[in-house]
C-alpha positions as CSV (number, residue, x, y, z in Angstrom):
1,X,87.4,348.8,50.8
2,X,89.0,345.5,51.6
3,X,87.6,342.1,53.6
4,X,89.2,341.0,56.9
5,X,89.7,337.2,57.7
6,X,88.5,336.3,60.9
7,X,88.1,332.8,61.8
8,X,86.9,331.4,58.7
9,X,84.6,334.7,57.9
10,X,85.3,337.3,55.8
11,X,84.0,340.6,56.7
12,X,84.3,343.9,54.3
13,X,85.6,346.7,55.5
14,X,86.2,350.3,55.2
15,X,89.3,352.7,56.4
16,X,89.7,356.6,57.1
17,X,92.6,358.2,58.8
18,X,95.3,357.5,60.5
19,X,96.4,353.7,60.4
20,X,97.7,354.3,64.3
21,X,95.6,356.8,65.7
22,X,93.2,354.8,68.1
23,X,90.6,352.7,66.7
24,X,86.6,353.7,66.1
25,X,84.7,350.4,64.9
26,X,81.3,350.9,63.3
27,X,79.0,348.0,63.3
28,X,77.1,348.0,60.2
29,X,73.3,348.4,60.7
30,X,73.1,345.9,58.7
31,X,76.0,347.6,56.0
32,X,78.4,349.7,56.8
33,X,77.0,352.5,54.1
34,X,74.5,352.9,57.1
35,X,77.4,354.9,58.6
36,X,77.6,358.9,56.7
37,X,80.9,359.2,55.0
38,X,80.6,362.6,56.2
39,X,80.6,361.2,60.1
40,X,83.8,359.1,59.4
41,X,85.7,361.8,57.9
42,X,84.8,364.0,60.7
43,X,86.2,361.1,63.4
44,X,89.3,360.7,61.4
45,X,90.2,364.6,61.0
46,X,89.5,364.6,64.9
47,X,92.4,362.2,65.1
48,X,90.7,358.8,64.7
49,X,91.5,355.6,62.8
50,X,88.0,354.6,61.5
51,X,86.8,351.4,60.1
52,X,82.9,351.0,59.2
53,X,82.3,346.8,58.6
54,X,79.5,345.2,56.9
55,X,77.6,342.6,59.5
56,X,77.6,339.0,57.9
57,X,75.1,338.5,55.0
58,X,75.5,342.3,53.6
59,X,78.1,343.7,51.7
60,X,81.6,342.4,51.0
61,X,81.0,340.1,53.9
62,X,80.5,336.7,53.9
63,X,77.2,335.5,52.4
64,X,75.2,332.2,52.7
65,X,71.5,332.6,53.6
66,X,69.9,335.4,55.4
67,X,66.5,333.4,55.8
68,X,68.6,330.9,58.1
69,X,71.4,332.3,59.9
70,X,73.6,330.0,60.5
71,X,75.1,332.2,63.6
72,X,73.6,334.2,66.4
73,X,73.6,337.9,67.9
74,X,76.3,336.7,70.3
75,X,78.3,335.5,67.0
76,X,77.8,339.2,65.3
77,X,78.7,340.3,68.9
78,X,82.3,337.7,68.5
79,X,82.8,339.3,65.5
80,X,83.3,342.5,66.3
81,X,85.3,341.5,68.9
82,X,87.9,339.6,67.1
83,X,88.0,342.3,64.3
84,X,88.8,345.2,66.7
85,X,91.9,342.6,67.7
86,X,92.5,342.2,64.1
87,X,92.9,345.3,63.1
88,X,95.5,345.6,65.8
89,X,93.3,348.5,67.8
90,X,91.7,347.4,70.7
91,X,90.6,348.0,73.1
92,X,88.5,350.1,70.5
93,X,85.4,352.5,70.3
94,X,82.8,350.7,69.5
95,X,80.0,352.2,67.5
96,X,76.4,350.5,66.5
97,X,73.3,352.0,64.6
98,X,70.5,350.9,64.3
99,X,70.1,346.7,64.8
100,X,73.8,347.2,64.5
101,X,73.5,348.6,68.2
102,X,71.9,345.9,69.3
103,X,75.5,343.9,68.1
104,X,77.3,346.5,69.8
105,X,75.6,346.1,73.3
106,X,75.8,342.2,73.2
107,X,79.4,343.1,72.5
108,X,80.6,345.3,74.8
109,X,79.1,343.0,77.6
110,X,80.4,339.7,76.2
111,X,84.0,341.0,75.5
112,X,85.0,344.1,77.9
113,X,88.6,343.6,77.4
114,X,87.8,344.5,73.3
115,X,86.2,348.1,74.1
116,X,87.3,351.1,75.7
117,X,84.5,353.4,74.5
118,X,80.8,352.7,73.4
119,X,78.0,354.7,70.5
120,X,74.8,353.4,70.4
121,X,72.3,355.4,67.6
122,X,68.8,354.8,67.1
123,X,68.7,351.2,68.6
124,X,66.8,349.9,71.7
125,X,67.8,347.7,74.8
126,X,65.9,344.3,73.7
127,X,65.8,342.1,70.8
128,X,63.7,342.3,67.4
129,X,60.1,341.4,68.2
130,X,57.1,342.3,71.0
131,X,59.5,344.9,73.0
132,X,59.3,345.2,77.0
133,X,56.2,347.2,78.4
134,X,57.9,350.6,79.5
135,X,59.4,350.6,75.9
136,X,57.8,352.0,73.2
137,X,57.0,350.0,70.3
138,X,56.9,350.6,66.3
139,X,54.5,353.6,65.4
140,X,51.9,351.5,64.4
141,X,50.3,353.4,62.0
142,X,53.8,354.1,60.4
143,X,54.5,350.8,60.2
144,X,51.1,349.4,58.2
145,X,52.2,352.2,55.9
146,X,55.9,351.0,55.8
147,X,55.3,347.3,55.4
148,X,51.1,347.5,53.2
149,X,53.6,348.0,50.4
150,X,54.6,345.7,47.5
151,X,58.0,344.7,47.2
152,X,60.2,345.7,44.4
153,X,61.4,343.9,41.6
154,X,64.9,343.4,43.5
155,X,67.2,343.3,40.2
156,X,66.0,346.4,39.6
157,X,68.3,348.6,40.9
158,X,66.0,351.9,40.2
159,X,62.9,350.6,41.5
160,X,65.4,349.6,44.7
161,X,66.1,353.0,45.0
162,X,62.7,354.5,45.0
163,X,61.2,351.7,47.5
164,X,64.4,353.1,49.9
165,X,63.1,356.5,49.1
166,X,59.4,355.8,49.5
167,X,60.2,354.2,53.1
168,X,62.2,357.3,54.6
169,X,59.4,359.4,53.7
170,X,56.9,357.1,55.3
171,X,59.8,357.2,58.5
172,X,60.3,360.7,58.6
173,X,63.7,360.7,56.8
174,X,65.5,362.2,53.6
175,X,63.9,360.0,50.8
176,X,66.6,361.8,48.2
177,X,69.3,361.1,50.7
178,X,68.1,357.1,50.9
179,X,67.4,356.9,47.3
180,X,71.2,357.4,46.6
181,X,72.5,355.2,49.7
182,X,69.9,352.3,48.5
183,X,71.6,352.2,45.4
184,X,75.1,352.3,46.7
185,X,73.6,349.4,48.6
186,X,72.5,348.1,46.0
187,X,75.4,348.0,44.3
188,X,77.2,346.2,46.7
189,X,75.1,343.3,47.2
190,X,76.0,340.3,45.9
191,X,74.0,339.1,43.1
192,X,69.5,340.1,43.5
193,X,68.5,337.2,44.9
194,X,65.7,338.4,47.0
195,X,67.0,337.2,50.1
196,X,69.8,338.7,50.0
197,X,68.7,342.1,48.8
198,X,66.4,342.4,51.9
199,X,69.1,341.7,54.2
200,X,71.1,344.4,52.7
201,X,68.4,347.0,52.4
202,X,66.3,346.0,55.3
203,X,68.1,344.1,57.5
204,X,65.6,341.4,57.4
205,X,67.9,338.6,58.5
206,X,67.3,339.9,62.1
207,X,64.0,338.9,61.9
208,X,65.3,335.0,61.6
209,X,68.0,335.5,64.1
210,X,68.4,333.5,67.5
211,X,68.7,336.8,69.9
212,X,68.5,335.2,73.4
213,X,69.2,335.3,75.9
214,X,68.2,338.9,76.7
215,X,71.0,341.4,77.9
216,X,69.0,344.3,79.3
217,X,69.0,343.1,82.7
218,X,73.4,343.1,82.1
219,X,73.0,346.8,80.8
220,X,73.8,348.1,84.0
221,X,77.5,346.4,84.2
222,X,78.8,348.5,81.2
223,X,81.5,350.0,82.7
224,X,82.8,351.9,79.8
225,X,82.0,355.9,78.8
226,X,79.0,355.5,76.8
227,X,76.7,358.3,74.5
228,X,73.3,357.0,73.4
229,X,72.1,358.8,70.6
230,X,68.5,359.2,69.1
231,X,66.4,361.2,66.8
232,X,63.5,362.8,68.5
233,X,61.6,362.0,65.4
234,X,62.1,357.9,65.1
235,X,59.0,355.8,64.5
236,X,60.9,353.1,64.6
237,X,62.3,352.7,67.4
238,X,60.9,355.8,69.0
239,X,63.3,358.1,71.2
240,X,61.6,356.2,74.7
241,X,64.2,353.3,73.6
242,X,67.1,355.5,73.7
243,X,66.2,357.1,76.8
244,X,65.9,353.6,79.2
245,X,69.2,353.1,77.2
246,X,70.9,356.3,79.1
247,X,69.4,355.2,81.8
248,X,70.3,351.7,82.7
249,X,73.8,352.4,81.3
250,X,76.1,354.0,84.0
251,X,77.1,357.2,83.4
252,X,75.7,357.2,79.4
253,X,75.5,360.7,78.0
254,X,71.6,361.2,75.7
255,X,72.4,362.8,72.6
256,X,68.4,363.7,70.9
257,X,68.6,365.0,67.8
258,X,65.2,366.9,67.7
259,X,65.4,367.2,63.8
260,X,66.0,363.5,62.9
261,X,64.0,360.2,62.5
262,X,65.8,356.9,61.9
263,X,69.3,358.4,60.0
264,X,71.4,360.5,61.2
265,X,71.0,364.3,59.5
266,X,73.9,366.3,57.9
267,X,72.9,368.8,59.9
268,X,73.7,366.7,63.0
269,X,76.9,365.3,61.6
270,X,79.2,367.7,63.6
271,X,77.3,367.4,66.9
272,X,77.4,363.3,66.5
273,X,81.3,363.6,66.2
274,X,81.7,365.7,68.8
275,X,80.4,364.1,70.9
276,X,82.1,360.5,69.8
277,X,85.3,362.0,70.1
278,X,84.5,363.8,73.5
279,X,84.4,359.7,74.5
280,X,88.2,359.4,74.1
């Protein structure tokens, strides 16, 4: 892992493969542990150059305060603009998860020349907050179950680990599987200031950020290949999100992954890469 100077900001980074084979760029959702290690080994033995990048405020990248952002979505979208340049490999795949998708829609709109491919997983078409009305929301009763709980004593790393396991339960994912990445997490945050733990485990700081103006209406000029893919299971954003996403995107291949929630499974990982590297 390394950091990557762009403009002032520093954002960490992570390679696999080939330094020349042609770029794959995943957008943290919000770090860039949100990607499988598994999933970017499978790119980069399919002949990939991967690079997974922490999103400002998480991680090795820079840090100030998540409670007051002082950039936008259309900055995070900049970002991963100027780092596929950086890294010397776009036009580039560009891959988000999560509210990292949301980054990588902005993106791919804003800066066409930048991207030659596109991966959206578990995300939806509009910003945090009230969603449209042919979208579905948050499971409702999920999320009083998610959020009723008390937060953890943030420099403890343990107790960080079993609130991350706790919640994938409550979601529908592996709570063993989140209990070790929250404490890789965890591990990589810079200092326990509350703040800044949140952002990094929760990716709270989207919650603050200035998201406008919309983009959905601009979905339909994405005039990339595109695969949308969703787990059948998400309370979160539930799999109706990923589906208008397919939809208003030209072209866009659904991927449902019947047996997952929010993450994606190991038991998916080979169908996920295939299908990314079936993208070009």
């Amino acid at each position: 892992m390394t950091t990557v100077d762009i403009g002032g900001i520093a954002l960490g980074v992570e390679s696999f493969g080939d330094h020349g084979a042609p770029l794959v760029l995943l957008a943290g959702g919000p770090t860039m542990l949100s990607w499988p290690d598994a999933l970017c080994e499978r790119l980069a033995a399919g002949g990939r150059r991967v690079v997974r990048y922490d999103l400002r405020d998480s991680g090795e990248s820079t840090t100030a305060d998540p409670r007051t952002p002082a950039y936008t979505l259309r900055g995070l979208a900049a970002d991963a603009a100027a780092l596929a340049v950086a890294l010397g490999g776009a036009p580039a795949h560009l891959a988000g998860t999560g509210v990292g998708g949301l980054v990588a829609q902005v993106a791919v709109l804003d800066h066409p020349g930048a991207f030659r491919a596109l991966t959206l997983v578990g995300t939806r078409p509009v910003a945090p907050g009230p969603p449209d009305d042919d979208l579905p929301d948050h499971d409702r009763a999920t999320m009083n179950r998610l959020f009723a709980r008390p937060l953890p004593d943030w420099a403890d790393r343990q107790a960080v680990a079993e609130f991350a396991a706790a919640g994938a339960e409550i979601l529908g994912d592996d709570p063993v599987a989140a209990r070790a990445l929250a404490g890789r997490v965890w591990d990589r945050t810079p200092g326990t200031a509350p703040p800044v733990q949140m952002a990094n485990q929760l990716g709270l700081v989207f919650s603050g950020l200035d998201c406008g103006p919309r983009w959905r209406e601009r979905l339909p000029g994405v005039k990339i290949p595109t695969l949308v893919v969703h787990g059948r299971r998400n309370r979160f954003f539930p799999v109706g999100n990923g589906e208008a996403l397919a939809r208003e995107i030209p072209g866009a291949r659904l991927l449902v992954l019947d047996g997952a929630a929010t993450a994606i499974t190991d038991a998916a990982l080979g169908e996920v890469a295939e299908a990314m590297l079936a993208l070009g």
